[in-house]
N, CA, C and O atoms as CSV, one atom per row, in Angstrom:
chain,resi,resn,atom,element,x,y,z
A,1,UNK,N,N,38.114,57.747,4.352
A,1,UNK,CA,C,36.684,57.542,4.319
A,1,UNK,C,C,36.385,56.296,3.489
A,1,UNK,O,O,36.865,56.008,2.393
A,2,UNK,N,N,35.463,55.581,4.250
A,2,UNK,CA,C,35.280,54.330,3.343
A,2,UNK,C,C,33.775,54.382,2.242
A,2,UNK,O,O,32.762,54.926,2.683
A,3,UNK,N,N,33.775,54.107,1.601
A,3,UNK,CA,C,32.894,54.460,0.451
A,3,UNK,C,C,32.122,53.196,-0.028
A,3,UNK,O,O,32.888,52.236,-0.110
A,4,UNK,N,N,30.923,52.925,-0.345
A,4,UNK,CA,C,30.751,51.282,-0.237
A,4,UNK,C,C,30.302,51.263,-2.344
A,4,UNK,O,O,29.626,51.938,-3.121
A,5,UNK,N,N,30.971,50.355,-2.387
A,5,UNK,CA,C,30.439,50.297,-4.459
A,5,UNK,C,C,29.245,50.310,-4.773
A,5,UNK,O,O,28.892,50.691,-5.890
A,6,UNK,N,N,28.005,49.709,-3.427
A,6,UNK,CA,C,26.639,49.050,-3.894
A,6,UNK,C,C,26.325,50.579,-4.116
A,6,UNK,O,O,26.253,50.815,-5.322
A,7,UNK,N,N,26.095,51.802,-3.251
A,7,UNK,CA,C,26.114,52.751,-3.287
A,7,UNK,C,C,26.286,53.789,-4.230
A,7,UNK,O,O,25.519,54.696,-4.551
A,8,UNK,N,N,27.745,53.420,-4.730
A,8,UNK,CA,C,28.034,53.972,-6.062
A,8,UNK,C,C,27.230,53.993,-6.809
A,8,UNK,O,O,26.557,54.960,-7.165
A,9,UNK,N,N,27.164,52.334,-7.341
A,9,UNK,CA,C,26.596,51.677,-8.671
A,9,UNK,C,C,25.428,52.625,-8.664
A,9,UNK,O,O,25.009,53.193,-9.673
A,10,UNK,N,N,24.752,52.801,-7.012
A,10,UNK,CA,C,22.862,53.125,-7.171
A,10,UNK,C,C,23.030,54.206,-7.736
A,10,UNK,O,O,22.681,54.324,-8.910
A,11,UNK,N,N,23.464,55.003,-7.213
A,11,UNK,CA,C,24.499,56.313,-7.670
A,11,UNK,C,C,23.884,56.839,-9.086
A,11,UNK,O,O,22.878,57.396,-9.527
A,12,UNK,N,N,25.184,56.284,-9.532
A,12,UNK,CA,C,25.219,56.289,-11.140
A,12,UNK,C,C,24.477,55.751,-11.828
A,12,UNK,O,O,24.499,56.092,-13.011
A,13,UNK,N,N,23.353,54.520,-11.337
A,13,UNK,CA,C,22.176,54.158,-12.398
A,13,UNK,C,C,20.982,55.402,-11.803
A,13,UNK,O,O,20.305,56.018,-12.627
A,14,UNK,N,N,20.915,55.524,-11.100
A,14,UNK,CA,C,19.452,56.374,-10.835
A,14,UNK,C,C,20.123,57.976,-11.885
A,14,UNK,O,O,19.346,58.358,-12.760
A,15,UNK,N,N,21.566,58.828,-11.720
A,15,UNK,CA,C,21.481,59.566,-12.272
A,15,UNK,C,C,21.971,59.421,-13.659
A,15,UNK,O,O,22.246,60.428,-14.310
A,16,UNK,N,N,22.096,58.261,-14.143
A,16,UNK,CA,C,22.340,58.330,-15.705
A,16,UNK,C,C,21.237,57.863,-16.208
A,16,UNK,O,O,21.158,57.892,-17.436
A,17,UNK,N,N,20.049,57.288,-15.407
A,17,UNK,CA,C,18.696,57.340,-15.899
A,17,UNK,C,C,18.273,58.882,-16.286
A,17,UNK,O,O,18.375,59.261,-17.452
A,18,UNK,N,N,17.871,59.612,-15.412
A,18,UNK,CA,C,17.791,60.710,-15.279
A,18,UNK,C,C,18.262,61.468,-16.843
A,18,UNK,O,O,17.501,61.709,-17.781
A,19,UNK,N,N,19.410,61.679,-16.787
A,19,UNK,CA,C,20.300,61.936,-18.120
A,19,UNK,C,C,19.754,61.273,-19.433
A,19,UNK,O,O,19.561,62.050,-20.369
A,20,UNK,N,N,19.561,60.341,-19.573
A,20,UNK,CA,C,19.135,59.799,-20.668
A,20,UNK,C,C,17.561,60.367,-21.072
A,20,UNK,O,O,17.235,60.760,-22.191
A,21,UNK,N,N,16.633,60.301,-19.803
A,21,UNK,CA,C,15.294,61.447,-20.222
A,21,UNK,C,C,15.603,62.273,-20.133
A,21,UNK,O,O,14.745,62.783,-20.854
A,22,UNK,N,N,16.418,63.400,-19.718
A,22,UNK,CA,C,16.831,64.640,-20.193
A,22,UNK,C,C,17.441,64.708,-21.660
A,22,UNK,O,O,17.353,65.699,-22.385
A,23,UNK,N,N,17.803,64.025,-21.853
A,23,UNK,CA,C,18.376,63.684,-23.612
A,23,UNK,C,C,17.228,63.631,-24.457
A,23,UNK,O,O,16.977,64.519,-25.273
A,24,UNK,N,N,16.493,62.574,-24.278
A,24,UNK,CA,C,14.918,62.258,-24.592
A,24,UNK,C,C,14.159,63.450,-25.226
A,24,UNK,O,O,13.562,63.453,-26.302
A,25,UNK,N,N,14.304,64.461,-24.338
A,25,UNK,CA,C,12.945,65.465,-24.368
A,25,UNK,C,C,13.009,66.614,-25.304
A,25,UNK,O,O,12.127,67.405,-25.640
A,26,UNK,N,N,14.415,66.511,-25.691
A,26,UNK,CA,C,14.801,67.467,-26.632
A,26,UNK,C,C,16.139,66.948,-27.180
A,26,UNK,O,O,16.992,66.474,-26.429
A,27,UNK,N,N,16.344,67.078,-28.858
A,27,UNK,CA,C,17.747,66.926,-29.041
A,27,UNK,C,C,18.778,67.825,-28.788
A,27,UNK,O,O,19.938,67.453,-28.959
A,28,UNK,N,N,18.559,68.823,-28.450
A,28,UNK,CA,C,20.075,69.840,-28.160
A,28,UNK,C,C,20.564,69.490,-26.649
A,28,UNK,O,O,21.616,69.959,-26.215
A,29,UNK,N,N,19.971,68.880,-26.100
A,29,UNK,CA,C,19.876,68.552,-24.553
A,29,UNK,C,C,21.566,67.880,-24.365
A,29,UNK,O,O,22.036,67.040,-25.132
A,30,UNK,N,N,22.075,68.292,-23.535
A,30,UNK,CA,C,23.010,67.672,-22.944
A,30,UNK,C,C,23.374,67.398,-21.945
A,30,UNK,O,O,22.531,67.760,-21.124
A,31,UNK,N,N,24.532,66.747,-21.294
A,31,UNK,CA,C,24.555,66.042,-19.332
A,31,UNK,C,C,26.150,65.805,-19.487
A,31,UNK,O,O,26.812,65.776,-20.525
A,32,UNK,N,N,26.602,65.632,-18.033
A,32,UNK,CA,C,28.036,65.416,-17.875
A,32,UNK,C,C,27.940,65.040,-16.695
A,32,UNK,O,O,27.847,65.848,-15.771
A,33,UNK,N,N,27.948,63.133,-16.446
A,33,UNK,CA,C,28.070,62.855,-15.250
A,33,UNK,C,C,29.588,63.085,-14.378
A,33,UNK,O,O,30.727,62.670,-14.591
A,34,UNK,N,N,29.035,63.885,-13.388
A,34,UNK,CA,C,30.038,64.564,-12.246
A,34,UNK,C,C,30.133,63.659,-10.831
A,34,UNK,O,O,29.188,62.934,-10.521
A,35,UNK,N,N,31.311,63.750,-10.013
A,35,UNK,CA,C,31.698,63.538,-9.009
A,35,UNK,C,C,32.407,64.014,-7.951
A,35,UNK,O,O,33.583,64.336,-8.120
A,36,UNK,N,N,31.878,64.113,-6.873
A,36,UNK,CA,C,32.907,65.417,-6.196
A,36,UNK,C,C,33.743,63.792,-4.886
A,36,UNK,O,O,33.152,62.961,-4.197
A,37,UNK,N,N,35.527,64.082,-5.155
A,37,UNK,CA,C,35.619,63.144,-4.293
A,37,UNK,C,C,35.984,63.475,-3.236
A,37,UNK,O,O,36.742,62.710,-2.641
A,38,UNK,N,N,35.576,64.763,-2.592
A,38,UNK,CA,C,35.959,64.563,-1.431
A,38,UNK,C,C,34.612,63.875,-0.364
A,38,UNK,O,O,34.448,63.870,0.856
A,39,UNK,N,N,33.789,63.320,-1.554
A,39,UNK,CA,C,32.732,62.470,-0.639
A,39,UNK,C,C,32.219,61.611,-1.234
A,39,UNK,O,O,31.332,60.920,-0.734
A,40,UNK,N,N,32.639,61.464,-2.388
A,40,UNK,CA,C,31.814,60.558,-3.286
A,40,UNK,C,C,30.318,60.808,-3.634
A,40,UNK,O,O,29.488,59.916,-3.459
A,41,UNK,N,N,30.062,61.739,-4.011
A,41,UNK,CA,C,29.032,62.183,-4.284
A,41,UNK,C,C,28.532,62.433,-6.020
A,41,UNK,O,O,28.909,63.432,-6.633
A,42,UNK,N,N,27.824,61.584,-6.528
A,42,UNK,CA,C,27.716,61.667,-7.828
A,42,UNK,C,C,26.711,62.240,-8.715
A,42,UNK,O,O,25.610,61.723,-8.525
A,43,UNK,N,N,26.722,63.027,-9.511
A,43,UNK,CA,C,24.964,63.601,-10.522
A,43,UNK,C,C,25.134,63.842,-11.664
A,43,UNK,O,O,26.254,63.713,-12.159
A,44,UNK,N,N,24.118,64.237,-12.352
A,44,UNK,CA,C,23.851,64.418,-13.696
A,44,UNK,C,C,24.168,65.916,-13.252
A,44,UNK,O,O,23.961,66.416,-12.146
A,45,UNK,N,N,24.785,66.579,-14.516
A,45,UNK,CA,C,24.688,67.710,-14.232
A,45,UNK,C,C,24.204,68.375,-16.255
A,45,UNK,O,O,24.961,68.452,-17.222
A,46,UNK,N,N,22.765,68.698,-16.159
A,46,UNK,CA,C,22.046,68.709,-17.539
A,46,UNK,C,C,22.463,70.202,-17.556
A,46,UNK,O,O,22.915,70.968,-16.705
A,47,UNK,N,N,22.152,70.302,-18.792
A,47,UNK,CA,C,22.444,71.472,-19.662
A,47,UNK,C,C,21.379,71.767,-21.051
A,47,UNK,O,O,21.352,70.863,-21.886
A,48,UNK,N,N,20.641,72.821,-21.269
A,48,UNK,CA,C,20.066,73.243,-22.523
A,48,UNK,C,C,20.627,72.464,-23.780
A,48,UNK,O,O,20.009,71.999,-24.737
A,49,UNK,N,N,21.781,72.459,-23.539
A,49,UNK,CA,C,22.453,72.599,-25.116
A,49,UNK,C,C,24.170,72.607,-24.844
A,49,UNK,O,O,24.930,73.164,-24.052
A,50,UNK,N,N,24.261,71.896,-25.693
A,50,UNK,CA,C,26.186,71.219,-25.948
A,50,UNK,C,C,27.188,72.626,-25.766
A,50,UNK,O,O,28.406,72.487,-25.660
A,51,UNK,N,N,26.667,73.725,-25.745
A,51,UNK,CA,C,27.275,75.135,-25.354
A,51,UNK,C,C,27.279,75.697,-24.135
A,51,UNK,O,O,28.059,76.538,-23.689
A,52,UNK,N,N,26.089,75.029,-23.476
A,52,UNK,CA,C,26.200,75.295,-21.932
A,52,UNK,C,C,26.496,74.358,-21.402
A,52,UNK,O,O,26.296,73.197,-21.757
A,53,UNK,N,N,27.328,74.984,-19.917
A,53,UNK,CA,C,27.482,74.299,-18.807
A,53,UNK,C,C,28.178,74.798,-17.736
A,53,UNK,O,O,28.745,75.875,-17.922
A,54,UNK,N,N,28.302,74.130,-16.358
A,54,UNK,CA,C,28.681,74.618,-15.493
A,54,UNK,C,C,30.274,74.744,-15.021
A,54,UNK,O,O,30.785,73.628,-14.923
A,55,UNK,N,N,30.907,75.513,-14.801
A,55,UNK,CA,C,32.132,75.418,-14.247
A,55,UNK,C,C,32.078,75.415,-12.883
A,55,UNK,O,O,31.282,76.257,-12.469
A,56,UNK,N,N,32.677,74.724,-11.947
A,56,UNK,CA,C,33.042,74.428,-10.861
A,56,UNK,C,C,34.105,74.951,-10.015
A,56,UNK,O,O,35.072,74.843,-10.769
A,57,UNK,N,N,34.444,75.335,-9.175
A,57,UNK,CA,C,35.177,75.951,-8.725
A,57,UNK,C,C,36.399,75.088,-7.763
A,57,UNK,O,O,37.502,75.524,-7.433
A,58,UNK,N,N,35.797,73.725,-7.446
A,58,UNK,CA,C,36.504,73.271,-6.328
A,58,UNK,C,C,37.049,71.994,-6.896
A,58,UNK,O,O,36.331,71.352,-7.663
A,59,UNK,N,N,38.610,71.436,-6.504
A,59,UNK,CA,C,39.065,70.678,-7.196
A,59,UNK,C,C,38.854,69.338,-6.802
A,59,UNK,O,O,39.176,68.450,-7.590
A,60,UNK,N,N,38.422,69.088,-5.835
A,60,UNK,CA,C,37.275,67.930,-5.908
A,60,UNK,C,C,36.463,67.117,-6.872
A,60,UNK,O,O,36.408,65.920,-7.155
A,61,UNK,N,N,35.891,68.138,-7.247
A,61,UNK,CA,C,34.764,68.264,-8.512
A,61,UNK,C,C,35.396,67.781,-9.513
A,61,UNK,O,O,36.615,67.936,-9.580
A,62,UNK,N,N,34.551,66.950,-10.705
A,62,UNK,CA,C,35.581,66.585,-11.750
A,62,UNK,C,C,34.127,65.964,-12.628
A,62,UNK,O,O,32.937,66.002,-12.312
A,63,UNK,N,N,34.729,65.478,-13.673
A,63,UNK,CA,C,33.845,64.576,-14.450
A,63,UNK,C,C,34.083,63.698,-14.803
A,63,UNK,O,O,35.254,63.475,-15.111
A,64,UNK,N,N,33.009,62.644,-14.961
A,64,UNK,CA,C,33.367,61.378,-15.234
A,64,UNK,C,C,32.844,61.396,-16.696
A,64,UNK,O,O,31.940,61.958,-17.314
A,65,UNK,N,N,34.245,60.157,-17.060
A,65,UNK,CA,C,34.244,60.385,-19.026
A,65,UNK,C,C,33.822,59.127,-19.040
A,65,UNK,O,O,34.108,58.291,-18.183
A,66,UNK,N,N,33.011,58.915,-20.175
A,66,UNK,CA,C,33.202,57.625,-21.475
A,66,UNK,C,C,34.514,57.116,-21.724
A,66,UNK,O,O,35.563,57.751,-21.621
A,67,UNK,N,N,34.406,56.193,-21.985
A,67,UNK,CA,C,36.092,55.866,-23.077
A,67,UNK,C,C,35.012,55.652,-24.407
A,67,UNK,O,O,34.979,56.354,-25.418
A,68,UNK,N,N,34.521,54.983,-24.228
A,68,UNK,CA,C,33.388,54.667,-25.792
A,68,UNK,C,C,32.079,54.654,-25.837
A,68,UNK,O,O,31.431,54.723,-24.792
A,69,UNK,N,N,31.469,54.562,-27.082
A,69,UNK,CA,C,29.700,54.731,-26.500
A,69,UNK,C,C,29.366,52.993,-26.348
A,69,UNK,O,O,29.795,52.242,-27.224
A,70,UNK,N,N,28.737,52.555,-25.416
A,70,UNK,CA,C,28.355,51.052,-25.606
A,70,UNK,C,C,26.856,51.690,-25.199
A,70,UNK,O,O,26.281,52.751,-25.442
A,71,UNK,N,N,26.370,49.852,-24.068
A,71,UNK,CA,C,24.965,49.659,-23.693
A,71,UNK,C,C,24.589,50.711,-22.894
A,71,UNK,O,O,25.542,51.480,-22.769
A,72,UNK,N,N,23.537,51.107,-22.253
A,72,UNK,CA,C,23.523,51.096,-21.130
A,72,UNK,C,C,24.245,50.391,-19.796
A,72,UNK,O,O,25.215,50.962,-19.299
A,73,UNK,N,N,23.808,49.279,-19.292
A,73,UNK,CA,C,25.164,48.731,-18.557
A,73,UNK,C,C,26.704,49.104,-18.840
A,73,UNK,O,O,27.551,49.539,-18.060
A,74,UNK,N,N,26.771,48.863,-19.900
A,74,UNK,CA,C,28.059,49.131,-20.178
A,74,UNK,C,C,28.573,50.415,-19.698
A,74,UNK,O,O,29.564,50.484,-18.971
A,75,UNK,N,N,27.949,51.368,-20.072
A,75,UNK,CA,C,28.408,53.189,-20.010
A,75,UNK,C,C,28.049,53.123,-18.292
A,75,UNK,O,O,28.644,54.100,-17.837
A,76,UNK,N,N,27.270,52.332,-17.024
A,76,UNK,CA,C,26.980,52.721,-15.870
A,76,UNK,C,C,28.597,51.589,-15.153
A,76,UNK,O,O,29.199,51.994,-14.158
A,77,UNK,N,N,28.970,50.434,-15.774
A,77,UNK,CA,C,29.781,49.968,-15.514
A,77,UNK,C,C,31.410,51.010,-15.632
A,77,UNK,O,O,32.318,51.134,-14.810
A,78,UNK,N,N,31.240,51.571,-16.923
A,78,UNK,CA,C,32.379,52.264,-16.961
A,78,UNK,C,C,32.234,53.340,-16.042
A,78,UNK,O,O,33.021,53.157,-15.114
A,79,UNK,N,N,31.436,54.597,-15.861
A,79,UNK,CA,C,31.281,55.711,-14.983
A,79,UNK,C,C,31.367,55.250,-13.642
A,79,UNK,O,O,31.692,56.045,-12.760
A,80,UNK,N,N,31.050,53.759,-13.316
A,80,UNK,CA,C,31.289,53.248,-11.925
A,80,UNK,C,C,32.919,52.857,-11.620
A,80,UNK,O,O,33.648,53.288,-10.726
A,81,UNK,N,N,33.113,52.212,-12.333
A,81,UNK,CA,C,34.986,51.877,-12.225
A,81,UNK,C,C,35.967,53.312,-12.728
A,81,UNK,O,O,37.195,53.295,-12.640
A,82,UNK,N,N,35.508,54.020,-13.040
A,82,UNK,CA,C,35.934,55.641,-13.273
A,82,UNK,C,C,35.934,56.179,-11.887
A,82,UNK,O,O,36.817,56.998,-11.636
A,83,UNK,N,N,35.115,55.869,-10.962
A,83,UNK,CA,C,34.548,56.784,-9.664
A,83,UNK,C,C,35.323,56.171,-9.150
A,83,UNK,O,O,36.242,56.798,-8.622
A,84,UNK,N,N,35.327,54.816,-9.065
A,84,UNK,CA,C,36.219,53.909,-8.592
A,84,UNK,C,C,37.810,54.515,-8.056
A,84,UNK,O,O,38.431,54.816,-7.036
A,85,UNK,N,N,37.937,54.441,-9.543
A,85,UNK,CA,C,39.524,55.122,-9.682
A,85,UNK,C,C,40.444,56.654,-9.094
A,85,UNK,O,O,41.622,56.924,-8.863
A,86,UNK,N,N,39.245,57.319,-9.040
A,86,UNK,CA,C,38.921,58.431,-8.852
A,86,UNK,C,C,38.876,58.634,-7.251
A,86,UNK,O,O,39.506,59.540,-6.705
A,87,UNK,N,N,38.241,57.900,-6.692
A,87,UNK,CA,C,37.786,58.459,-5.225
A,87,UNK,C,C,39.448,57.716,-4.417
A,87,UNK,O,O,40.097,58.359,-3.592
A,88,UNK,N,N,39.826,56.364,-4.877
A,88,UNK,CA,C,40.463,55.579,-4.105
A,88,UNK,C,C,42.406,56.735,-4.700
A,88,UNK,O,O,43.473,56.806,-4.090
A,89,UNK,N,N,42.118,57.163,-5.607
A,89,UNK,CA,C,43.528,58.530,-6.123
A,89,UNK,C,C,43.015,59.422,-4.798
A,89,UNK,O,O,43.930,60.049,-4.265
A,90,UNK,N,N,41.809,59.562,-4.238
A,90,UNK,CA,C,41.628,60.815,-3.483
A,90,UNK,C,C,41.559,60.402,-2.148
A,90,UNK,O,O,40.956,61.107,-1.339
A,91,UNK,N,N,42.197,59.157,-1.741
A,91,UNK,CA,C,42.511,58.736,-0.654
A,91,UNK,C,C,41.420,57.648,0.134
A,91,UNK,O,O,41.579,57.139,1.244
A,92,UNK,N,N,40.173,57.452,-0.885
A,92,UNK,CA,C,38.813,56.999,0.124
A,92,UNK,C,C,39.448,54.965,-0.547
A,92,UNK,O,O,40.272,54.412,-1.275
A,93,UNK,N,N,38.210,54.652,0.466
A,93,UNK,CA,C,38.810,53.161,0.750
A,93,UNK,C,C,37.049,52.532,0.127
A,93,UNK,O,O,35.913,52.840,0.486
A,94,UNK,N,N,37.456,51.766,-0.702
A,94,UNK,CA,C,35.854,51.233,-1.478
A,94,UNK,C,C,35.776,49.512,-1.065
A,94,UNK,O,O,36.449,48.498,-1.244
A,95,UNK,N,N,34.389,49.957,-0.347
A,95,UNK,CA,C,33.712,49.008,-0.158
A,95,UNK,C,C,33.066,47.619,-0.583
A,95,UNK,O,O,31.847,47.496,-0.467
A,96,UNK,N,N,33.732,46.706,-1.008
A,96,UNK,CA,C,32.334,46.207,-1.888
A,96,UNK,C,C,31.240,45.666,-1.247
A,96,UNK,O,O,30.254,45.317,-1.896
């Protein structure tokens, strides 16, 4: 499956916007941007509080990490070359 990056990128800036006003509105608030690769499909997945969250069942599913805290750009650049890495291990072919 071919997967195109512009896509990605939109991807991951519209839902790490998202994440960041969910952070906003309360401090216990937490998020874990996710990716499922058997389609490339990417989201915020928010949570109450640093104690909750969802487990997943299918090994597809995964999360995308930080290596460090930077900018904005920076943290949508890294979660994008993460997906990157991620989808093209799971056999898909990226677009630019």
């Amino acid at each position: 499956m071919t997967i195109k990056k512009k896509e990605l990128a939109k991807q991951i800036r519209k839902e790490y916007k998202e994440a960041r006003e969910w952070l906003r509105r309360d401090c216990r608030h937490a998020y874990q941007m996710m990716i499922d690769t058997s389609d490339g499909e990417i989201w915020s997945d928010c949570f109450l509080d640093g104690n909750s969250w969802k487990v997943y069942k299918s090994d597809t599913i995964q999360r995308l990490y930080l290596d460090y805290p930077a900018t904005v750009k920076e943290q949508e650049e890294q979660y994008l070359n993460t997906a990157i890495k991620m989808l093209k291990k799971a056999g898909h072919e990226i677009e630019e």
